[in-house]
C-alpha positions as CSV (number, residue, x, y, z in Angstrom):
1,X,-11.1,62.5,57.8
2,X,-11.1,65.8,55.7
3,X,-8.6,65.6,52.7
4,X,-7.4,67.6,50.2
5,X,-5.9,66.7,47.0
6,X,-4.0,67.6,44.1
7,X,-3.8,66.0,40.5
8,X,-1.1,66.8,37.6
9,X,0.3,65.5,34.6
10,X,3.1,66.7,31.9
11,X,0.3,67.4,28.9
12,X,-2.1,68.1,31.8
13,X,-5.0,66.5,29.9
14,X,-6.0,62.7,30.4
15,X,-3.7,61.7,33.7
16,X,-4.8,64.5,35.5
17,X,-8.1,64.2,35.9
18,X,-8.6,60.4,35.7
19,X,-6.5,60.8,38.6
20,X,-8.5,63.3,40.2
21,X,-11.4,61.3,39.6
22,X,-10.0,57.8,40.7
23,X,-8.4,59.2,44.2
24,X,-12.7,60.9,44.9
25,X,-14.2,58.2,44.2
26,X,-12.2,55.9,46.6
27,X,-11.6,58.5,49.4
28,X,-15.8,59.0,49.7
29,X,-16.3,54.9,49.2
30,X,-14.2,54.9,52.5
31,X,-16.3,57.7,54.2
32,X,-14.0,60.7,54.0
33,X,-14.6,64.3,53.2
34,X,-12.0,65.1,50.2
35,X,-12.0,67.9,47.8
36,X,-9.6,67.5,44.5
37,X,-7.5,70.5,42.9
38,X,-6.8,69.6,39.0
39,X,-3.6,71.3,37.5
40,X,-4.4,70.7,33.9
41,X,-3.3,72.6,30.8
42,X,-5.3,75.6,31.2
43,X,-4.1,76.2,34.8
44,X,-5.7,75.1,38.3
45,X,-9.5,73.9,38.9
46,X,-11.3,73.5,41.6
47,X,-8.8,75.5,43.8
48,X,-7.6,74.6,47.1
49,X,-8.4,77.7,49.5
50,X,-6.6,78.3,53.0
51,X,-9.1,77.7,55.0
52,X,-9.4,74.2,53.3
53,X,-6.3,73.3,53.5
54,X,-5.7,74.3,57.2
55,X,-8.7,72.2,58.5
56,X,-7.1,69.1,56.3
57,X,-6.1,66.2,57.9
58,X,-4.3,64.8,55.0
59,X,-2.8,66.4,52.0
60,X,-2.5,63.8,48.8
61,X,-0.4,64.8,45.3
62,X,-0.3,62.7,42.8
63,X,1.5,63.6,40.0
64,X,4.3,63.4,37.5
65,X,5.4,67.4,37.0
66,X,6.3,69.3,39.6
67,X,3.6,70.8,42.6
68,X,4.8,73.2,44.8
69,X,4.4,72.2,48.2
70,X,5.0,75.5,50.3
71,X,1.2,75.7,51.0
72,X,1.3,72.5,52.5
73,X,4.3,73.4,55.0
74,X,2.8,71.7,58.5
75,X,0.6,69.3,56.5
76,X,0.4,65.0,56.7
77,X,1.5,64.8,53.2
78,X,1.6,62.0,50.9
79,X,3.4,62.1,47.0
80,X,3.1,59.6,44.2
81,X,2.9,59.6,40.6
82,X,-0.8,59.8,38.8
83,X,-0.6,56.2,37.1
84,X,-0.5,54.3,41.0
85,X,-3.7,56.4,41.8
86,X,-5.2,55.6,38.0
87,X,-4.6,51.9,38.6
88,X,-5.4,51.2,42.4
89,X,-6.7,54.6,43.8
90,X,-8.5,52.3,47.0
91,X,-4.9,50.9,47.7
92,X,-3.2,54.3,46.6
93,X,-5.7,56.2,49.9
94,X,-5.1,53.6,51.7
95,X,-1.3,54.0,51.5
96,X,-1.4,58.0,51.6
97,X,-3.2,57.8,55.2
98,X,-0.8,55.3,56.1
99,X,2.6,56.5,55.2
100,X,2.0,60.5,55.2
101,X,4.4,62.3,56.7
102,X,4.4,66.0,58.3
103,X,5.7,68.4,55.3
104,X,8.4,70.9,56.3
105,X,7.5,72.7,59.4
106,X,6.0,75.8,60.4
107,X,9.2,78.1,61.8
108,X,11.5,76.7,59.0
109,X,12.6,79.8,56.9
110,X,12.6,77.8,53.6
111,X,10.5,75.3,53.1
112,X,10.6,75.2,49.6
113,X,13.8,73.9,47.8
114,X,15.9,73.2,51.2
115,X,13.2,70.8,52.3
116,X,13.2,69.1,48.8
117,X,16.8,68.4,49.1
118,X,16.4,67.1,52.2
119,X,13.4,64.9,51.4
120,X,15.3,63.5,48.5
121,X,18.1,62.7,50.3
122,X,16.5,60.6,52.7
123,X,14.7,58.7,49.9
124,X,17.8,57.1,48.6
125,X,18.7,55.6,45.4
126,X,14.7,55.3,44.8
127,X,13.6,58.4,45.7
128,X,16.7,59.6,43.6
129,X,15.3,58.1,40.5
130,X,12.0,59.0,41.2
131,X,12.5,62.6,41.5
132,X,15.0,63.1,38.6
133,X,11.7,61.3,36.3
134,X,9.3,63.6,38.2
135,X,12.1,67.2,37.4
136,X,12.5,65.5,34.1
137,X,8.0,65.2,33.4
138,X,8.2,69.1,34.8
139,X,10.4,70.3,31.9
140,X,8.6,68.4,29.0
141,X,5.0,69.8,30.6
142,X,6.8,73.2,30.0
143,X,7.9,72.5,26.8
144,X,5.0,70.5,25.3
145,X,2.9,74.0,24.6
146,X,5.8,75.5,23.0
147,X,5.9,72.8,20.7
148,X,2.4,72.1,19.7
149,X,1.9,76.4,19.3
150,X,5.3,76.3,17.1
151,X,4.2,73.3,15.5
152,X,0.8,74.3,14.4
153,X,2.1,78.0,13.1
154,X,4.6,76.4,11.3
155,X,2.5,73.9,9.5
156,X,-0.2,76.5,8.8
157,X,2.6,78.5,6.9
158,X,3.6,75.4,4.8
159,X,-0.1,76.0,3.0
160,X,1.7,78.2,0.6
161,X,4.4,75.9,0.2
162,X,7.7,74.7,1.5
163,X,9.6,77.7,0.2
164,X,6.8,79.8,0.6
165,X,9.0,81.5,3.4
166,X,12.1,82.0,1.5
167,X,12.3,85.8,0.1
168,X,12.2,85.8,-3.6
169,X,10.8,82.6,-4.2
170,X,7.9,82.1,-6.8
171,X,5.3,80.8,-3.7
172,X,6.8,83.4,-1.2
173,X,4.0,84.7,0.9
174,X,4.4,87.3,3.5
175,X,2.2,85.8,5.8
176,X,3.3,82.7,6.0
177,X,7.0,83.9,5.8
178,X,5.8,85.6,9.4
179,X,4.4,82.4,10.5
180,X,7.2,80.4,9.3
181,X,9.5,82.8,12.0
182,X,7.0,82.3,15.0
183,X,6.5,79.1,15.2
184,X,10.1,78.1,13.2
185,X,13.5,77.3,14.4
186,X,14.1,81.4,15.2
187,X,10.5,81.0,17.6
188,X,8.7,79.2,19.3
189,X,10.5,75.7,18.0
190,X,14.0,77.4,19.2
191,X,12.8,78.2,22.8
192,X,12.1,74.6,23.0
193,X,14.9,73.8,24.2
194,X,15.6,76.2,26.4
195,X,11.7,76.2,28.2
196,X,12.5,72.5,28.7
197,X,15.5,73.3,30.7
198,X,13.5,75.7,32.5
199,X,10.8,73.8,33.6
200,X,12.9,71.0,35.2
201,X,15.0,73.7,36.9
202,X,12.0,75.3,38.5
203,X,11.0,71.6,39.0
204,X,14.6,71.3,41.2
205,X,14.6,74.8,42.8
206,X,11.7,76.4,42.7
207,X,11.7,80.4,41.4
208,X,15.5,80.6,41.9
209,X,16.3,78.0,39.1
210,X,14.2,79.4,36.6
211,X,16.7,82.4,35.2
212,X,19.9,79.3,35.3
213,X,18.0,77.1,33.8
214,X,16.6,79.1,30.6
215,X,20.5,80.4,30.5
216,X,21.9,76.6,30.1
217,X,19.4,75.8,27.8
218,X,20.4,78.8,24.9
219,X,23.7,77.6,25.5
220,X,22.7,73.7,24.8
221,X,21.4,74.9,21.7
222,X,23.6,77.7,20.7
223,X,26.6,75.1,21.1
224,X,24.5,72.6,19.2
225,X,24.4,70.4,22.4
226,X,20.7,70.0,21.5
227,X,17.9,68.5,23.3
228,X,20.0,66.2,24.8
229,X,22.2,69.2,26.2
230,X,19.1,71.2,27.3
231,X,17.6,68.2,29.3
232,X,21.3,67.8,31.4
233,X,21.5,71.8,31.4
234,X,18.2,71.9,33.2
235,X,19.6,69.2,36.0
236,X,22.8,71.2,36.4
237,X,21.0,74.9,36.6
238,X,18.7,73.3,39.0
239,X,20.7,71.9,41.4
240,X,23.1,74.5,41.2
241,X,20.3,76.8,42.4
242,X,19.3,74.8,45.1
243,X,22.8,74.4,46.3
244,X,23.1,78.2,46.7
245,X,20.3,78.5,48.0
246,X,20.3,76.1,50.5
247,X,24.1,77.1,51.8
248,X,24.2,81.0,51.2
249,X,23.0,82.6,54.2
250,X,22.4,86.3,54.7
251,X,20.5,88.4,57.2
252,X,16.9,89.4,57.0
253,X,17.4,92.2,56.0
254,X,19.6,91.4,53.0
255,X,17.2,88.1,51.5
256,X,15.3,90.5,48.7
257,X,19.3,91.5,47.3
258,X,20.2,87.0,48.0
259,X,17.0,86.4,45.7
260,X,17.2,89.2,43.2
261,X,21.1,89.6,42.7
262,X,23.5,86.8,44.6
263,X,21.2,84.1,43.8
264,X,21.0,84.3,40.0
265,X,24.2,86.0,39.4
266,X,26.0,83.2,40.9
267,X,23.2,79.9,39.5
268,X,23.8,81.4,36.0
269,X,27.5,82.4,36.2
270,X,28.2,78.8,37.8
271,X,26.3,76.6,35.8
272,X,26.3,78.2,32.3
273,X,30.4,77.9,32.7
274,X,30.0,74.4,33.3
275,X,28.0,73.7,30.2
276,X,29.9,75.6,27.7
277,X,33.6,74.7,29.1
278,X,32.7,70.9,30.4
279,X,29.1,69.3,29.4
280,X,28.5,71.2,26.0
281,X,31.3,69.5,23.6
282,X,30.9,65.8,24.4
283,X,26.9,66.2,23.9
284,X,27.4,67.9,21.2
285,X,29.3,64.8,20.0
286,X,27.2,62.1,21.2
287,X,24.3,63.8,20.0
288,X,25.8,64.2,16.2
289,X,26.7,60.5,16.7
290,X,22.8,59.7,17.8
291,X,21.8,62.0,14.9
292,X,24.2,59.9,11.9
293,X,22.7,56.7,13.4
294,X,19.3,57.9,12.9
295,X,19.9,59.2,9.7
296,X,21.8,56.0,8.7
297,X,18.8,53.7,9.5
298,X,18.7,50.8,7.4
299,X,15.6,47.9,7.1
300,X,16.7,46.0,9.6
301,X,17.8,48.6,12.3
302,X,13.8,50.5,11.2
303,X,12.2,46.9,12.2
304,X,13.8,47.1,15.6
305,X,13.4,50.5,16.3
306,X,9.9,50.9,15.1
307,X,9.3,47.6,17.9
308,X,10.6,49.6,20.6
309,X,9.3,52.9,19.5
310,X,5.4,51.3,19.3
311,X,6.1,49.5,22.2
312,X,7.1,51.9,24.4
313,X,4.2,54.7,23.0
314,X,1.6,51.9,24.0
315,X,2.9,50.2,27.2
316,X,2.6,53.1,29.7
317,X,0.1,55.1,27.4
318,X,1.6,58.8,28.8
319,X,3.7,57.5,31.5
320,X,7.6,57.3,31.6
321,X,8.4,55.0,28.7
322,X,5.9,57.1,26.5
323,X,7.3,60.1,27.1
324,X,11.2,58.9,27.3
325,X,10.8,57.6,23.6
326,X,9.2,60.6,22.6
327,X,12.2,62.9,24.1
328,X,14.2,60.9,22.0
329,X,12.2,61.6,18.7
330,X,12.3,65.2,19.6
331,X,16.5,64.9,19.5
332,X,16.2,63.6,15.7
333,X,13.4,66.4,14.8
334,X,15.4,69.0,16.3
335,X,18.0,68.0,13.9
336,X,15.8,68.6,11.1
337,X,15.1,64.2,10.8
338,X,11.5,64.2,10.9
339,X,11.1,60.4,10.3
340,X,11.5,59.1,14.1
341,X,8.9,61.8,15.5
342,X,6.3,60.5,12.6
343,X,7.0,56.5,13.6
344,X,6.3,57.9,17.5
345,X,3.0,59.6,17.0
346,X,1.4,56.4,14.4
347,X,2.6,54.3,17.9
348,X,0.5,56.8,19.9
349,X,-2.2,57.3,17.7
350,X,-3.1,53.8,17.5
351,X,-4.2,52.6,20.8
352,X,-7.6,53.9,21.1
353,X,-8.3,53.7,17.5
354,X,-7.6,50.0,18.3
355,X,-10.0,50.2,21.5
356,X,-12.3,52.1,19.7
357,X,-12.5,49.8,16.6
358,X,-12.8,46.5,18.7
359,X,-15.8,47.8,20.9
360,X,-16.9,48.0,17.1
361,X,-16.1,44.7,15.7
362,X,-16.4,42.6,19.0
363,X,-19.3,44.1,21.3
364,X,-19.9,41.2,23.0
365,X,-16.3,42.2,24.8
366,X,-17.0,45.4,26.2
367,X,-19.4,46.4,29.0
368,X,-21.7,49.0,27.6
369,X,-19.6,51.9,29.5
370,X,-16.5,50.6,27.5
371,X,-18.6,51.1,24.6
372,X,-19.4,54.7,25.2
373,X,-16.1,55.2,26.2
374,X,-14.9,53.8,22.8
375,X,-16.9,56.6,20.8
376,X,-14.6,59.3,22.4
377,X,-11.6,56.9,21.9
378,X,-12.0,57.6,18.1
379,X,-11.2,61.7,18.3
380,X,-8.7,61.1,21.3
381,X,-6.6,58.5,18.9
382,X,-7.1,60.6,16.4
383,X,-6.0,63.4,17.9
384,X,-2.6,61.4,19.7
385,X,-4.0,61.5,23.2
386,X,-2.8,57.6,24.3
387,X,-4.6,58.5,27.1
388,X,-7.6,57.5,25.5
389,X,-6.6,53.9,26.0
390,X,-5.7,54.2,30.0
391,X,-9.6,53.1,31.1
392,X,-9.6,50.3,29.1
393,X,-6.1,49.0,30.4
394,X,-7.0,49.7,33.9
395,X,-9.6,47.3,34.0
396,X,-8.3,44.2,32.2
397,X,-4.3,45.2,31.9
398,X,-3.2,41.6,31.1
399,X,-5.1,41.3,27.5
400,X,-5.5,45.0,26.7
401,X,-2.0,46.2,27.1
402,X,0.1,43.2,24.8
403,X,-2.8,43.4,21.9
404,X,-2.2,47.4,22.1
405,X,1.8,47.4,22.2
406,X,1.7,44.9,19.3
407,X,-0.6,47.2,17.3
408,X,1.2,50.3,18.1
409,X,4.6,48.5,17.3
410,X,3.4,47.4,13.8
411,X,2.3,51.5,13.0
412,X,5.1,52.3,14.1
413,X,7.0,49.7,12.1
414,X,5.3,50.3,9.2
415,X,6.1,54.4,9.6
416,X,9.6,53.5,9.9
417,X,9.8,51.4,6.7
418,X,7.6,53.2,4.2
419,X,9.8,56.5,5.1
420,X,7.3,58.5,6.2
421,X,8.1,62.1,8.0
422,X,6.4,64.6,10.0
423,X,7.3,68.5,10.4
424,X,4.8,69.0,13.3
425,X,5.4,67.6,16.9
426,X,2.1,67.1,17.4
427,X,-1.3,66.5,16.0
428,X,-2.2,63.1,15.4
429,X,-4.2,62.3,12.3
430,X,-5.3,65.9,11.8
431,X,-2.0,67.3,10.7
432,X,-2.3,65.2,7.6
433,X,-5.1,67.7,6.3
434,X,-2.3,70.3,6.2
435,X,-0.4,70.5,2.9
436,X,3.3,70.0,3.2
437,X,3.0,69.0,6.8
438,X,3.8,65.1,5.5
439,X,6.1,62.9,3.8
440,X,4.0,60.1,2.5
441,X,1.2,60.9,4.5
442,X,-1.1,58.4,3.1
443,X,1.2,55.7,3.8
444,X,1.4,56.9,7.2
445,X,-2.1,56.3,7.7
446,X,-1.9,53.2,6.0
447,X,0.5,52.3,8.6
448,X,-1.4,53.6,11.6
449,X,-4.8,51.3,9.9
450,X,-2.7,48.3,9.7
451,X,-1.5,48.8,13.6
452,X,-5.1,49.6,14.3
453,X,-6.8,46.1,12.7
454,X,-3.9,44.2,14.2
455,X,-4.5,45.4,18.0
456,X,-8.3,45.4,17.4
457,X,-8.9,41.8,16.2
458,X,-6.2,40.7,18.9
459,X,-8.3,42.0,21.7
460,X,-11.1,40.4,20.2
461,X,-9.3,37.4,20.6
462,X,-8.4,37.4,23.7
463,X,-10.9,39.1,25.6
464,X,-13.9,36.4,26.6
465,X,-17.1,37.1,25.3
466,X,-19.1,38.6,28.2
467,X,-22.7,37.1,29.9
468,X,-25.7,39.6,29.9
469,X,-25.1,40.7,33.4
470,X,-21.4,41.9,32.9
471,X,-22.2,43.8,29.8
472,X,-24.8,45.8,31.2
């Protein structure tokens, strides 16, 4: 059987092509002829071509941001997320020869957002909750660049100082008042919001939801609606979009004027009056409600959250709960509370720096490609990639997961309680060597070492020492 394939994650770094790898490796163990396209976060690789695709027998996406699937109109296609082909890619085949079904069809007009409203409405309540998860992943893959650029720029300009952006003040620097602008609140950190609403409109309806979508989410934040407000903008623009698009009708001759004028006059009009008349105020109150909670955190209330936070960073390592609990850190650092974002990265740091330090201390435990793989595990912990921990879980899940959420939980814990704050979304371990990027940063690597020992000597624990044969 001649298959094609394609592979995509939100960060579009470790899911991806683990993924890509996985679904290979099991489609040529079964005898098939199977070529992989990886959408990572420098674009496509290993392009599908025509040609290829028309002589496929079997189209195969898995992924967690959004794929568009007008190519494949006419195809046996089969959908999933990456972390079912990750953990059982033979099974995962298996299913996708099984349960494809033919994509769209050949004389259907649109076969882009119409058929996805159809396929989701035959997949139920599921299917429902799948794709809102999958739309969701699409915006924060959008957003994720944003950040990190804005991030970085901003953390470079805090080398002169905190104030070294403010005019008139002794460590004012005109560079880094320049960088403070591009990545800051008034760049690159400002379209955050906005980008995320974006990318899960585009996720929902394709092309047309793009210009709605990017419109909801200014209003989210102009309104002070927030994160929160973009992520339910980006739903409304979205479907809005697709409604239009899907129930408008217009001759041939008039579908360039539907595209370029009715469509996103009327997605725009419709759904950014909506958010600014109906969804914007009560966000905008539950979210300064969310905010004063976070600010308010006492002891007790850090212990608990710091147990879910680590947990959750750990127990999917990129997948749904990761990313959910880093959404919500992102509400508190929008809101100028850096102290939930810096408990979420110690809980994602620490994972394969606890891999990587047991195939240290307990050798005896890992075969000798664990061990190799533990080396890189150093710089991808380091670096926040949780990723980094995925091939160790996939192969003994039972022991490695627990020991990894309990040393994730106790960085994160530790993070919560000694205070510690972080102006960069991003960077792991790195953005400590960046004056002024911290608050208490040495505590906050105290608290990631502590989280690290913990996981580490727990695996060693309860992993069983192996014979010659398995290590090698």
């Amino acid at each position: 059987m001649r298959i094609v394939a394609v592979t995509t994650c939100p960060t579009g770094v470790a899911h991806t092509y683990m993924a890509a790898e996985a679904i290979q490796k099991a489609a040529e163990q079964k005898g098939h002829c199977i070529k992989v396209e990886t959408r990572g976060a420098m674009g496509a690789e290993n392009e599908l071509t025509k040609d290829e695709i028309d002589s496929a027998d079997l189209v195969i996406i898995a992924a967690d941001a959004a794929v568009s699937k007008e190519r494949f109109v006419g195809k046996r296609l089969y959908e999933a997320g990456t972390s079912r082909a990750v953990k059982n890619a033979d099974e995962f085949v298996e299913n996708a020869i099984i349960r494809a079904r033919v994509w769209g069809s050949s004389t259907t007009e649109a076969s882009g957002p119409d058929q996805r409203m159809a396929a989701d409405e035959k997949e139920g309540a599921r299917g429902a909750v799948s794709q809102i998860y999958r739309h969701l992943m699409a915006g924060v893959s959008f957003m994720i660049p944003v950040v990190v650029a804005g991030g970085i720029l901003l953390a470079i300009s805090f080398i002169w100082g905190l104030d070294s952006a403010t005019a008139g003040d002794p460590s004012y620097n005109p560079i880094a008042a320049a960088l403070n602008f591009i990545g800051g609140g008034d760049g690159a950190l400002g379209l955050m919001v906005p980008v995320l609403a974006a990318g899960i409109a585009y996720s929902i309806a394709d092309r047309a939801g793009i210009t709605a979508g990017l419109m909801c989410g200014w209003i989210a934040k102009y309104i002070g609606a927030g994160f929160l407000g973009g992520m339910i903008g980006g739903f409304l623009a979205g479907y809005t979009a697709l409604l239009l698009v899907k129930y408008i009708k217009v001759p041939k001759s008039l579908e360039s004027i539907k595209a370029v004028l009715l469509i996103p006059v009327l997605s725009v009009g419709i759904s950014a009056l909506i958010m600014w008349f109906v969804v914007g105020a009560p966000v905008s109150v539950l979210l300064g409600m969310l905010e004063g909670w976070l600010t308010g955190l006492n002891t007790s209330n850090k212990l608990a959250l710091g147990i879910i936070t680590g947990c959750m960073m750990a127990f999917d390592m990129g997948g749904p709960l990761n990313k959910s609990i880093f959404a919500f850190s992102m509400i508190a650092f929008e809101a100028g509370n850096y102290v939930p974002f810096a408990s979420v990265m110690a809980g994602g740091v620490t994972p394969p720096l606890a891999l990587a330090l047991s195939c240290v201390l307990f050798k005896n435990r890992y075969t000798s490609e664990e061990r190799e793989m533990g080396k890189s595990a150093w710089i991808l912990g380091a670096s926040n990639i949780t990723e980094g921990a995925i091939p160790f879980a996939v192969g003994d899940p039972l022991h490695v997961i627990p020991c990894i959420m309990a040393g994730s939980a106790v960085s994160s814990t530790f993070s919560l309680v000694f205070n510690c704050a972080c102006r960069v979304p991003h960077g792991g371990l790195w953005a400590t060597l960046i004056p002024n990027v911290f608050d208490n940063p040495l505590m906050w690597v105290l608290s990631i070492a502590c989280g690290t020992v913990v996981g580490a000597v727990l695996l060693g624990l309860v992993k069983k020492p192996l014979s010659d044969g398995e290590e090698v």
